[in-house]
C-alpha positions in Angstrom: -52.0 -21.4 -38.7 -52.0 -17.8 -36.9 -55.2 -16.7 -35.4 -56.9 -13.3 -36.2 -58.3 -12.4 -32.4 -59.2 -8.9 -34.2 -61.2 -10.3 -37.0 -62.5 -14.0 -34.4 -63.5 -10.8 -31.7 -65.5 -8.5 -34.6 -67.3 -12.3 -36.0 -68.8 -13.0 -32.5 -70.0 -9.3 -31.9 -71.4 -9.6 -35.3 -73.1 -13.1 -34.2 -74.3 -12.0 -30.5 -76.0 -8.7 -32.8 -77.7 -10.8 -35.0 -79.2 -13.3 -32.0 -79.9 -10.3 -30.3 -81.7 -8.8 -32.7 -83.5 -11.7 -34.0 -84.4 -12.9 -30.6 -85.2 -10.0 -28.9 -87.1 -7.7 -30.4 -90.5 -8.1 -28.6 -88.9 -5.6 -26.7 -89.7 -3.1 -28.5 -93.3 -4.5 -28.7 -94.3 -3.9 -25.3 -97.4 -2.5 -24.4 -95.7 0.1 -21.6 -97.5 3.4 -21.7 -95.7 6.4 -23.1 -95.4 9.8 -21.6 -95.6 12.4 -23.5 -92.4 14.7 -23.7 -92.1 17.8 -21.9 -92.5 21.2 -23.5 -89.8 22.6 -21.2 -87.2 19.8 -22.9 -84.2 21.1 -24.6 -84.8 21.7 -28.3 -81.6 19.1 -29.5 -83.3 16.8 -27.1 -86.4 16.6 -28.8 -85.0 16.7 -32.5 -82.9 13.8 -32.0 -86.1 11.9 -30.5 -88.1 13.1 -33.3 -85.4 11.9 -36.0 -85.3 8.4 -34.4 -89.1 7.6 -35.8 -92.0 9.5 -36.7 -94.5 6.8 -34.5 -94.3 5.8 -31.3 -93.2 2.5 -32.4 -90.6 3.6 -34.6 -89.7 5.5 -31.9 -89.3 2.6 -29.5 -87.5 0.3 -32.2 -85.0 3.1 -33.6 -83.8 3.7 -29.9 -83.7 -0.3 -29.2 -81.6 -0.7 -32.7 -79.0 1.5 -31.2 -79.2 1.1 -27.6 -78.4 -2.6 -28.3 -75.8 -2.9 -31.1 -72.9 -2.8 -28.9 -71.3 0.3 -31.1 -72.1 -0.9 -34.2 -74.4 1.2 -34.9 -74.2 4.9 -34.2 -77.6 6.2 -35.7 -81.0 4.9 -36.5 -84.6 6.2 -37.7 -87.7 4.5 -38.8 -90.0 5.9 -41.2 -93.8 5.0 -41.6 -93.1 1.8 -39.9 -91.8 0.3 -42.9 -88.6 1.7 -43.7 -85.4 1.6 -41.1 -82.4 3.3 -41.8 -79.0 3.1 -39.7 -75.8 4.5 -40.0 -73.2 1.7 -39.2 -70.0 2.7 -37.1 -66.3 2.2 -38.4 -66.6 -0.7 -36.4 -68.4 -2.7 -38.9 -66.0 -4.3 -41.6 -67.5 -4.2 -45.3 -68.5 -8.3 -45.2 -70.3 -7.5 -42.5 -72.9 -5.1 -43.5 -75.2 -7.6 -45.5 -75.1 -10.4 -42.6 -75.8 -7.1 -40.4 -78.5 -5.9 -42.7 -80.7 -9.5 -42.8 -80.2 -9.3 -38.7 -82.1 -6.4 -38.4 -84.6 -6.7 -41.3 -85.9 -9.8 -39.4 -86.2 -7.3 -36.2 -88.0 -4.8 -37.9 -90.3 -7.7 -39.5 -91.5 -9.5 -36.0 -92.0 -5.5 -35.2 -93.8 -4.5 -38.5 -95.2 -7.2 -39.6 -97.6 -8.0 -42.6 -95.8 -5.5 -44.9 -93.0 -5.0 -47.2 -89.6 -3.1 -46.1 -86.9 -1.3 -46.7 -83.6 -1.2 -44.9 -81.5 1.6 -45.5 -77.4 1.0 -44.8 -75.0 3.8 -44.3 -71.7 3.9 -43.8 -69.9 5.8 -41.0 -70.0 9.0 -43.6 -73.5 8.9 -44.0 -73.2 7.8 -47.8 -75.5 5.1 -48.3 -73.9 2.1 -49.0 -76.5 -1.2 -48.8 -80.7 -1.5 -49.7 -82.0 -4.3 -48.2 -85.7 -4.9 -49.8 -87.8 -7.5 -47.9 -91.0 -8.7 -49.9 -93.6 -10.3 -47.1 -95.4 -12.2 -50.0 -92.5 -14.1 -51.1 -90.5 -13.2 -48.3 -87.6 -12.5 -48.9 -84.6 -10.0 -49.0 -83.1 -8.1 -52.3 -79.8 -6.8 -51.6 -78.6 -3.5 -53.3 -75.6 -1.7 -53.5 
């Protein structure tokens, strides 16, 4: 029986991303005061902060998605604090976008809570390639794509 180091290295990442995720995203919940930016700040500093959320909150969690995926992500933004979309990096193989997609839709839920949500996956290209749909009543996840 040969072993795959390639494929046994990219399960763990994909393992320690969906602990991380699921256990710590009360990060992103912190009550730290924000400072607002400065006028002064490059313009392509403050777009790309803008795109990451359009709340403080989404703010906060579309920087944390990123900041902690290890490279598996390259791109994140949160809309109306219900709907997160990232843009996975060539690093992620296609069987591992839906166990990557649950990961963060229960991050986004302990963040947003007491609402329905979208997740929004997209490949390296920007093409969307996987809708994750999580209903709070029933709760649960509809996959699409």
């Amino acid at each position: 029986m040969e072993i795959n180091f390639s494929k046994v290295r990219r399960f763990i990442v994909t393992s320690l991303l969906v602990l991380i995720v699921a256990t710590t995203t009360v990060a992103c919940s912190s009550g730290t005061t924000a400072t607002l930016p400065n006028p002064t700040t490059d313009r392509t500093e403050t777009y790309s902060q803008l795109e990451r959320g359009n709340s403080l909150a989404g703010q906060k969690f579309g920087d944390w998605v990123v900041s902690t995926s290890h490279g598996l992500i390259s791109d994140s933004y949160v809309r109306d604090n219900n709907k997160l979309g990232v843009v996975i990096s060539e690093q992620v193989k296609p069987t591992e976008v839906k166990t990557l997609a649950k990961a963060l839709t229960m991050g986004f839920h302990q963040n947003f809570p007491d609402q329905d949500l979208t997740i929004l996956m997209y490949a390296p290209d920007k093409e969307r390639i996987l809708t994750a749909k999580y209903d709070v009543q029933s709760n649960n996840i509809e996959y699409q794509g």
